[in-house]
Backbone as JSON Lines, residues from 0, in Angstrom:
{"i":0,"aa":"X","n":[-9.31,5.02,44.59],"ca":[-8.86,3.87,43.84],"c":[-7.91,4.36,42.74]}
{"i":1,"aa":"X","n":[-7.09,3.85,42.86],"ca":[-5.63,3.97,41.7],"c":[-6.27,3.19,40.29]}
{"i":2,"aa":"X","n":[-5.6,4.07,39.06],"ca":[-5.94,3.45,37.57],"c":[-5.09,2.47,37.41]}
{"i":3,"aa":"X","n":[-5.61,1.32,36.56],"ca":[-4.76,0.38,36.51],"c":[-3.23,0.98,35.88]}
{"i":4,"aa":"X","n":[-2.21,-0.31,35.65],"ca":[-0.89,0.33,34.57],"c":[-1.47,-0.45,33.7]}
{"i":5,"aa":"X","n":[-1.77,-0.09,32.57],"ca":[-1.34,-0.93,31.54],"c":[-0.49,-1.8,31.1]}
{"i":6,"aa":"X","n":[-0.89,-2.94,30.38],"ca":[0.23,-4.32,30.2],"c":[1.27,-3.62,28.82]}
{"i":7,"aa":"X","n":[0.27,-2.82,27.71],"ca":[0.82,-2.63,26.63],"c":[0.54,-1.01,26.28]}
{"i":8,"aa":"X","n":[1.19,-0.55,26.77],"ca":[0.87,1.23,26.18],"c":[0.2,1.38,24.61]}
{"i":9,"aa":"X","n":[-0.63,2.24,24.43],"ca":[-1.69,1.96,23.48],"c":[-1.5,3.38,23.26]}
{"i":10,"aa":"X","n":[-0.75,3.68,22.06],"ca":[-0.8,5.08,21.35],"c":[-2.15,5.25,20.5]}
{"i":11,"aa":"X","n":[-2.76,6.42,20.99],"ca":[-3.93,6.82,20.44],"c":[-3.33,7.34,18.64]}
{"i":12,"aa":"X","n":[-3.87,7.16,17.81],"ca":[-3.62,8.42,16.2],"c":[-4.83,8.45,16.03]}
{"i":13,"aa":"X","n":[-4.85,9.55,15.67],"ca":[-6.2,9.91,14.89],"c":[-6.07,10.35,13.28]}
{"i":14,"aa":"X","n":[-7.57,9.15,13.33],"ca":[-7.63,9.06,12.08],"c":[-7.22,9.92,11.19]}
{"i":15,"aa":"X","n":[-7.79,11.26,11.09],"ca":[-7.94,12.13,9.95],"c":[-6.58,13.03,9.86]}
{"i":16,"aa":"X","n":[-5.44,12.86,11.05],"ca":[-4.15,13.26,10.79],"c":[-3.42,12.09,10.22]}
{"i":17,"aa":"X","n":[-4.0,10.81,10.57],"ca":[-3.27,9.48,9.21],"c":[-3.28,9.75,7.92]}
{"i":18,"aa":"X","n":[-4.44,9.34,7.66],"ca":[-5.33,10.0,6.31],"c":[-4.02,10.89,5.63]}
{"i":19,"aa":"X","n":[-4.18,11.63,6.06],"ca":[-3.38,13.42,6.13],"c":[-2.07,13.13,5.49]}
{"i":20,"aa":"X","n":[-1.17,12.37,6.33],"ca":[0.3,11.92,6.3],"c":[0.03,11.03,5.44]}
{"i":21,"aa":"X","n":[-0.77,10.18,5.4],"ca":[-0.6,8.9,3.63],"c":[-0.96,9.4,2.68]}
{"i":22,"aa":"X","n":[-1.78,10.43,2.23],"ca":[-1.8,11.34,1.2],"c":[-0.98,11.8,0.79]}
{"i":23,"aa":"X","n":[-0.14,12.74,1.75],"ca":[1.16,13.16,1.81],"c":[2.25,12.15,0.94]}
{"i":24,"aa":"X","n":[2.37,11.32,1.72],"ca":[3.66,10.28,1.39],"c":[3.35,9.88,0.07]}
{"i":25,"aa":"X","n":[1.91,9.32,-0.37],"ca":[1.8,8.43,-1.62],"c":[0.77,9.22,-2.69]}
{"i":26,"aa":"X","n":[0.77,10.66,-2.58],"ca":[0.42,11.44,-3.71],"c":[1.11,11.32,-4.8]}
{"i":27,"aa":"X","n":[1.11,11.21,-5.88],"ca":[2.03,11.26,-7.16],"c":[3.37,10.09,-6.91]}
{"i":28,"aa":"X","n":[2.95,9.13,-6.1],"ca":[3.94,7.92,-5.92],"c":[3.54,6.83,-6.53]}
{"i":29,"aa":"X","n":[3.98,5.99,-6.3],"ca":[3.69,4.19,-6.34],"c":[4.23,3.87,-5.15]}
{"i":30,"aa":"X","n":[3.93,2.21,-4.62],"ca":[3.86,1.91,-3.21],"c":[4.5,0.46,-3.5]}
{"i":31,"aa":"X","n":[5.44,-0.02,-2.6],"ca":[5.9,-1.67,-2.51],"c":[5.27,-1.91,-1.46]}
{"i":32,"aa":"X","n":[5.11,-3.33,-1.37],"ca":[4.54,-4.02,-0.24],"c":[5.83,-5.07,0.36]}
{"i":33,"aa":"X","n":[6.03,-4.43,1.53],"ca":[6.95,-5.42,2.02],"c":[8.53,-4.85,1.63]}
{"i":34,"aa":"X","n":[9.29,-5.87,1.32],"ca":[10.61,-6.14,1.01],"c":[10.71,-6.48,-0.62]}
{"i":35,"aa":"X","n":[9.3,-6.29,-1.29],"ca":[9.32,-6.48,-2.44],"c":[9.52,-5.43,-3.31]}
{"i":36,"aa":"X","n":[10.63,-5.76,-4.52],"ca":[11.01,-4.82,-5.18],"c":[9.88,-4.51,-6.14]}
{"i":37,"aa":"X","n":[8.77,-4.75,-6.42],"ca":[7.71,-4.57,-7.24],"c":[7.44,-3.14,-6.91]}
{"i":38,"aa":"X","n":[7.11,-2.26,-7.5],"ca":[6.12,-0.76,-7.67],"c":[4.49,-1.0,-8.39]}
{"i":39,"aa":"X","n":[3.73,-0.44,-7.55],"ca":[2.27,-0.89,-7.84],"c":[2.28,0.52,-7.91]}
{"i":40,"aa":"X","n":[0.9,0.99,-8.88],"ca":[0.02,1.56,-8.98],"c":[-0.71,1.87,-7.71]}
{"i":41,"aa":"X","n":[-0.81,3.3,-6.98],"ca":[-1.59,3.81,-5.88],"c":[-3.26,3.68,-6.09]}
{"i":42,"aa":"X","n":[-4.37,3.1,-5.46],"ca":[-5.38,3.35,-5.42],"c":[-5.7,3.84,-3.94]}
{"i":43,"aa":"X","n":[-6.89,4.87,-4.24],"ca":[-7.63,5.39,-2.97],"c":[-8.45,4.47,-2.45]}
{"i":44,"aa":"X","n":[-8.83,3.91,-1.22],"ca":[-9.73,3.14,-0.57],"c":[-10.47,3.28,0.52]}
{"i":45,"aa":"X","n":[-11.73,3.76,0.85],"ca":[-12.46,4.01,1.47],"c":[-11.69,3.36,3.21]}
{"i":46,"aa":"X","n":[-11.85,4.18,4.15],"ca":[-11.2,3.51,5.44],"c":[-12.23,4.14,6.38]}
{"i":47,"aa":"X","n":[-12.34,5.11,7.13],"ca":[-13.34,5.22,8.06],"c":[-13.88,6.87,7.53]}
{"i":48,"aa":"X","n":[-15.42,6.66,7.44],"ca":[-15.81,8.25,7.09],"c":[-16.06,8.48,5.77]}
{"i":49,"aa":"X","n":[-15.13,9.58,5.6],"ca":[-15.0,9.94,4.09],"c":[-13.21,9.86,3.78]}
{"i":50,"aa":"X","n":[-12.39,9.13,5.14],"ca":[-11.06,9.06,5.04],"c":[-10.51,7.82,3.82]}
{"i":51,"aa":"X","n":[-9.65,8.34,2.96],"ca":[-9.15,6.96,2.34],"c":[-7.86,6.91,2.72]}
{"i":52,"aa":"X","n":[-7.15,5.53,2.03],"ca":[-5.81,5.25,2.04],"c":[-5.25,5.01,1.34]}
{"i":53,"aa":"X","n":[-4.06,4.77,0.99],"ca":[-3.56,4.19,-0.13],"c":[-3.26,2.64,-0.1]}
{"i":54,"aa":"X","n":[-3.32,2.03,-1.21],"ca":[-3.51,0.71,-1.62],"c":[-3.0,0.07,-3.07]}
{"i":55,"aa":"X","n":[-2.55,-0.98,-3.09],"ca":[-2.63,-0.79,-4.7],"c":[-3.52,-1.31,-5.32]}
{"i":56,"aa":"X","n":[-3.45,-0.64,-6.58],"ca":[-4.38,-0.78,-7.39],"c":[-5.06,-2.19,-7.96]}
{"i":57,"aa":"X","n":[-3.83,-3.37,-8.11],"ca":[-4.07,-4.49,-8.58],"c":[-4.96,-5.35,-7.44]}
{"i":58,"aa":"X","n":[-4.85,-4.56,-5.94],"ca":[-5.74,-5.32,-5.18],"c":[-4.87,-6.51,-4.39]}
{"i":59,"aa":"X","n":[-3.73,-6.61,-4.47],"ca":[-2.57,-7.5,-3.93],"c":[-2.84,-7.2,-2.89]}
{"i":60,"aa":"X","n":[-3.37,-8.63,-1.97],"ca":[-3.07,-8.47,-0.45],"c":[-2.04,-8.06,0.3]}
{"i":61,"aa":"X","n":[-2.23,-7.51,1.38],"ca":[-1.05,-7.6,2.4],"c":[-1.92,-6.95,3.52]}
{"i":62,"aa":"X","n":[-1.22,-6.95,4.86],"ca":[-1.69,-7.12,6.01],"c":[-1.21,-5.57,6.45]}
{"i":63,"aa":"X","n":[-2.12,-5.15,7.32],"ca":[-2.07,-3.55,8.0],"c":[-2.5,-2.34,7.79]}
{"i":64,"aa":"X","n":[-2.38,-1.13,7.8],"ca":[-2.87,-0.01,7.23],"c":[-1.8,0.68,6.76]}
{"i":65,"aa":"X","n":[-0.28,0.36,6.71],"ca":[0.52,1.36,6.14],"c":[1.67,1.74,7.16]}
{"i":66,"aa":"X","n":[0.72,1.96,8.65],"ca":[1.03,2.57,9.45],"c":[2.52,2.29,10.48]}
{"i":67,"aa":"X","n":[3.16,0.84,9.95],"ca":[4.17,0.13,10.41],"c":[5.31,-0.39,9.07]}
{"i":68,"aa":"X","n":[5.07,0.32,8.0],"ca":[6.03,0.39,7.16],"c":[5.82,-0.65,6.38]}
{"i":69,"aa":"X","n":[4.22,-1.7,6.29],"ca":[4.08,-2.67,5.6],"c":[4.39,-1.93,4.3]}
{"i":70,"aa":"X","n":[3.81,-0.69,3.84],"ca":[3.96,-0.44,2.42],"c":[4.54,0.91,2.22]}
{"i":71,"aa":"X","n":[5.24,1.24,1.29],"ca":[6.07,2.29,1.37],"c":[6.34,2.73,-0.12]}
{"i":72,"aa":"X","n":[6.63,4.09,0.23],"ca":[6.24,4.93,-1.32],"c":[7.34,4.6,-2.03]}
{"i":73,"aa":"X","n":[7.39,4.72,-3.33],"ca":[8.35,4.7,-4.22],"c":[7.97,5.51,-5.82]}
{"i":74,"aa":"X","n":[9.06,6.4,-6.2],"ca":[9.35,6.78,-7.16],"c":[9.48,6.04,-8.34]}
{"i":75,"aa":"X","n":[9.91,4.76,-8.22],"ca":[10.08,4.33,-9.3],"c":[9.02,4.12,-10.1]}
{"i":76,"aa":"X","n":[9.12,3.46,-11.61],"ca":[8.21,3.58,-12.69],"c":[7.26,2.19,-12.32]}
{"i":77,"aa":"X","n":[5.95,1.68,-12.62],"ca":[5.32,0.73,-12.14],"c":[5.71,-0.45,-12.67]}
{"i":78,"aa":"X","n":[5.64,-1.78,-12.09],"ca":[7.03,-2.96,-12.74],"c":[5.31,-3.99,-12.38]}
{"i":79,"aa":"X","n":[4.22,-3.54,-11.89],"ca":[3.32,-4.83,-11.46],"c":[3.21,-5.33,-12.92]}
{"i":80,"aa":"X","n":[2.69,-6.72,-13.13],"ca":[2.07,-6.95,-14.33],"c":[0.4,-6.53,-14.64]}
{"i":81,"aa":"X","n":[-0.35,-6.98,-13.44],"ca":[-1.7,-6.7,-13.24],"c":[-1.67,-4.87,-13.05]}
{"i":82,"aa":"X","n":[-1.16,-4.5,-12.48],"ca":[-1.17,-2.5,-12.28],"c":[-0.91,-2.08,-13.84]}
{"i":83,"aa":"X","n":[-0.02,-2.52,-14.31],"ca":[0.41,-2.12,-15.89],"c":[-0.93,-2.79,-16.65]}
{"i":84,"aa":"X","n":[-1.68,-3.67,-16.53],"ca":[-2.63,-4.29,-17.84],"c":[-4.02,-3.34,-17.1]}
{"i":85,"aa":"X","n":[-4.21,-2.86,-15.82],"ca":[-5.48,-2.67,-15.59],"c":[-5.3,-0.72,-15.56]}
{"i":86,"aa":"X","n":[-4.27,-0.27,-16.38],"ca":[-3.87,1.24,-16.48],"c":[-3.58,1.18,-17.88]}
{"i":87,"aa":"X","n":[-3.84,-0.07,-18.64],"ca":[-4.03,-0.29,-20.18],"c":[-2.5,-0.29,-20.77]}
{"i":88,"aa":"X","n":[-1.85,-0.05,-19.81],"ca":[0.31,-0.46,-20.72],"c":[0.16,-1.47,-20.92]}
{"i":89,"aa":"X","n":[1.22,-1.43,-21.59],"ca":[1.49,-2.93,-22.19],"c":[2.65,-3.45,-20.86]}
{"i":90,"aa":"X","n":[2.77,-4.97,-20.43],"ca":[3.63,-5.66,-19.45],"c":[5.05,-5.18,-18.97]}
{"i":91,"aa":"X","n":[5.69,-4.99,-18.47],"ca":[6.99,-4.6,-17.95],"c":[7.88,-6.17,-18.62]}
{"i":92,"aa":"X","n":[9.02,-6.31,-19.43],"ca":[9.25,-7.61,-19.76],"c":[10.38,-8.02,-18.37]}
{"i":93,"aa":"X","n":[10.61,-6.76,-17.67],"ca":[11.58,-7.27,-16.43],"c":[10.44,-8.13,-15.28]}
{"i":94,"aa":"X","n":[9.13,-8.1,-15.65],"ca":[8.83,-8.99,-14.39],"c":[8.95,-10.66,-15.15]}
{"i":95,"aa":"X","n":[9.49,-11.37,-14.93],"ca":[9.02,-12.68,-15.07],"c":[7.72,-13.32,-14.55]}
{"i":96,"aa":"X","n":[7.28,-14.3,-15.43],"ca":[6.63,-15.28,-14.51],"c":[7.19,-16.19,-13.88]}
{"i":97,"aa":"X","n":[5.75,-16.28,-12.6],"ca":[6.86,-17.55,-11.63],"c":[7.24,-18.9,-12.23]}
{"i":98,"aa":"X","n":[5.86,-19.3,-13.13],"ca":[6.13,-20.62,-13.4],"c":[5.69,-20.26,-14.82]}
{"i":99,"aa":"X","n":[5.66,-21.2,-16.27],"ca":[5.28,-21.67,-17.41],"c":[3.89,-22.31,-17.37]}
{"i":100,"aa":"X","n":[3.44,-21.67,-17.86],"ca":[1.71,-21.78,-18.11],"c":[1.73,-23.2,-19.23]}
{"i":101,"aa":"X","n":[0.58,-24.18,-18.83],"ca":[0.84,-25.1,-20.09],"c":[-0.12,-24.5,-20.81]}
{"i":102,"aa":"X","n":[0.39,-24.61,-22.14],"ca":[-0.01,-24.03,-23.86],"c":[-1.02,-24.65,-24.37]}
């Protein structure tokens, strides 16, 4: 009996050479999510084992493990508002708010 073909080729990675390479990339970095010009604060986050990942710190959703370019390192200085108040700086005045809070 012949193995099936597969509909969708399914690249195996292993874990602990991921791990490995996102350490790599987002050691001594900050990370954007997306197409967004924001720089967050790196946090470590438990993923399988004793493997972590990088994440940011403020806890801002986004979808994936990294592994498709959802989030990507950056040099630049941290611009979050929440990453800057929960690392005790004082606000970046280049982020705006979206909207006016009523007073």
């Amino acid at each position: 009996m012949s193995e099936p073909i597969p509909l969708f080729p399914v690249a195996r990675v292993d874990p602990a050479r991921f791990a490995a390479a996102q350490h790599r990339l987002f050691t001594g970095m900050r990370l954007r999510i997306g197409r967004s010009g924001i720089a967050h604060r790196v946090a470590w986050v438990p993923w399988l084992d004793d493997l972590t990942l990088p994440s940011p710190a403020c806890h801002q959703g986004w979808s994936g493990l990294g592994a498709a370019g959802e989030i990507t390192p950056t040099d630049q200085p941290v611009t979050c508002r929440k990453c800057l108040r929960l690392g005790g700086e004082p606000d970046d005045p280049a982020q705006h708010p979206l909207f006016a809070l009523p007073g």
